[in-house]
C-alpha positions as CSV (number, residue, x, y, z in Angstrom):
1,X,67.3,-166.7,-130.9
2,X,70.3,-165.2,-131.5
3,X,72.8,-164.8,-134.6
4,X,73.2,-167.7,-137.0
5,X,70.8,-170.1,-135.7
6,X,68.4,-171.5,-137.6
7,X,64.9,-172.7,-136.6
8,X,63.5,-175.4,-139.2
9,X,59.7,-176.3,-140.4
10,X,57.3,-177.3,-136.7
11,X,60.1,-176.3,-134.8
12,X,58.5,-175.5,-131.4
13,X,60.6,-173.4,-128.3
14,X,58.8,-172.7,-125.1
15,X,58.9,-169.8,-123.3
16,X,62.4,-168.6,-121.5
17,X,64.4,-170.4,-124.2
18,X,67.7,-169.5,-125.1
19,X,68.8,-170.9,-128.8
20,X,72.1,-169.8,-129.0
21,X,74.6,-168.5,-131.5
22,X,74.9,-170.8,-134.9
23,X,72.5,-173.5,-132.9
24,X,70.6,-175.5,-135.8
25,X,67.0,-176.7,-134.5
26,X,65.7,-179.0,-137.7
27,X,62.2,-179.6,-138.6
28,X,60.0,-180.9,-136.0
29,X,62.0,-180.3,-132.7
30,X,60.3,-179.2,-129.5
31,X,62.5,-177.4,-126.9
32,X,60.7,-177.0,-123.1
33,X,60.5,-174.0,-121.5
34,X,63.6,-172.6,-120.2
35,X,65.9,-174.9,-122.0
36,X,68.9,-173.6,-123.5
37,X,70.7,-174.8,-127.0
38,X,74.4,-173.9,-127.0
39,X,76.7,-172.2,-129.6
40,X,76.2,-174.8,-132.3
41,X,74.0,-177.5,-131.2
42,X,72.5,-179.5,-133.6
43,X,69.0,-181.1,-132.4
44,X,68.1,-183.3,-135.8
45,X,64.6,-183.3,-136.7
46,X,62.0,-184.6,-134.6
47,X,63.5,-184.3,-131.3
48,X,61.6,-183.5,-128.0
49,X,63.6,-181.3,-125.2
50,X,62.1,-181.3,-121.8
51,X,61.9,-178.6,-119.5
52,X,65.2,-176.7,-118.2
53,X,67.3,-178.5,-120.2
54,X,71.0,-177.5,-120.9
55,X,72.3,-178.5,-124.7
56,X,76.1,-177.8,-124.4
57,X,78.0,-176.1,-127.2
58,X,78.7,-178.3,-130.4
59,X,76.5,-181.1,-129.0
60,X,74.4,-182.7,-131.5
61,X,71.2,-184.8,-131.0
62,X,70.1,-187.4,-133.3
63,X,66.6,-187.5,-135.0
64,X,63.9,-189.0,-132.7
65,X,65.7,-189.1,-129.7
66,X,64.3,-187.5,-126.1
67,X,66.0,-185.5,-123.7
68,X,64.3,-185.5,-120.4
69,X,63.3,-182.5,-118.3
70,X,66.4,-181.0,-116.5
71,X,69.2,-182.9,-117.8
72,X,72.5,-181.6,-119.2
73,X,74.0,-182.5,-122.4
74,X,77.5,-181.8,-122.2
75,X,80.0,-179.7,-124.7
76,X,80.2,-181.8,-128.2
77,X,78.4,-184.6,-126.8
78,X,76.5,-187.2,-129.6
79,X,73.6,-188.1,-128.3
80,X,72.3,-191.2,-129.5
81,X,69.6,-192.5,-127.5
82,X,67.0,-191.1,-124.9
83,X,68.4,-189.5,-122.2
84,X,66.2,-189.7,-118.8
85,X,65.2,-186.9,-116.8
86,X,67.6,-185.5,-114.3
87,X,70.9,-187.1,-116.2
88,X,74.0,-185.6,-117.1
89,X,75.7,-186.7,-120.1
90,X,78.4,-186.5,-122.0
91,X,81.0,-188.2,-125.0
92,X,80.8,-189.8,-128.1
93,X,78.0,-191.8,-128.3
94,X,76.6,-189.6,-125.0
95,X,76.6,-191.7,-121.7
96,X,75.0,-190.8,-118.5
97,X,77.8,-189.3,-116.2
98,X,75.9,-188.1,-113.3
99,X,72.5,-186.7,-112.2
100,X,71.9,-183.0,-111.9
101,X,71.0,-181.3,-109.3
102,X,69.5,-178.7,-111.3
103,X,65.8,-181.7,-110.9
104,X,64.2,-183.6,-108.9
105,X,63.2,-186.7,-110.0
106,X,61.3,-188.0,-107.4
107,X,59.4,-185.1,-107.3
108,X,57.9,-186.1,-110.9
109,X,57.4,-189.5,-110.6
């Protein structure tokens, strides 16, 4: 955790986390090991990170929304709706862009 971010009430962050500078985790969030909230992020309260997941910087995340293990949020993105495992996203409202590389989907079905 590092300066300026805050970390709300049932706020949950596995282990090899980075919650970055100014990043604002609101009540209820869950962030999967070795995911990473950018410089100000905004995950809204009662949100559920997966594993490995990359939040860019500024991005915010509406309340009760998913973000599946290994996808990428990108830089000021508003995410929505439930983003599926393995997608990149990106704009305002957040559409898929791409797949990353950084999971295998097929491995986890």
């Amino acid at each position: 955790m590092l300066a300026m971010s805050y970390l709300g009430p049932g706020v949950r962050v596995g282990s090899a986390c980075l919650v970055n500078t100014r990043a604002t985790l609101e009540h209820d969030v869950y962030l999967g090991d070795g995911s990473v909230a950018g410089p100000g992020a905004i995950l809204a309260g009662r949100v559920r990170i997966g594993l490995e997941v990359e939040i860019g910087a500024g991005a915010v995340v509406l309340p009760d929304v998913s973000v599946g293990d290994g996808a990428v949020v990108g830089a000021g993105a508003v995410v929505t709706a439930n983003v599926v495992a393995g997608a990149i996203v990106a704009g305002v409202p957040a559409r898929a862009v791409g797949r990353s590389s950084r999971c295998d989907v097929d491995q986890m079905l």
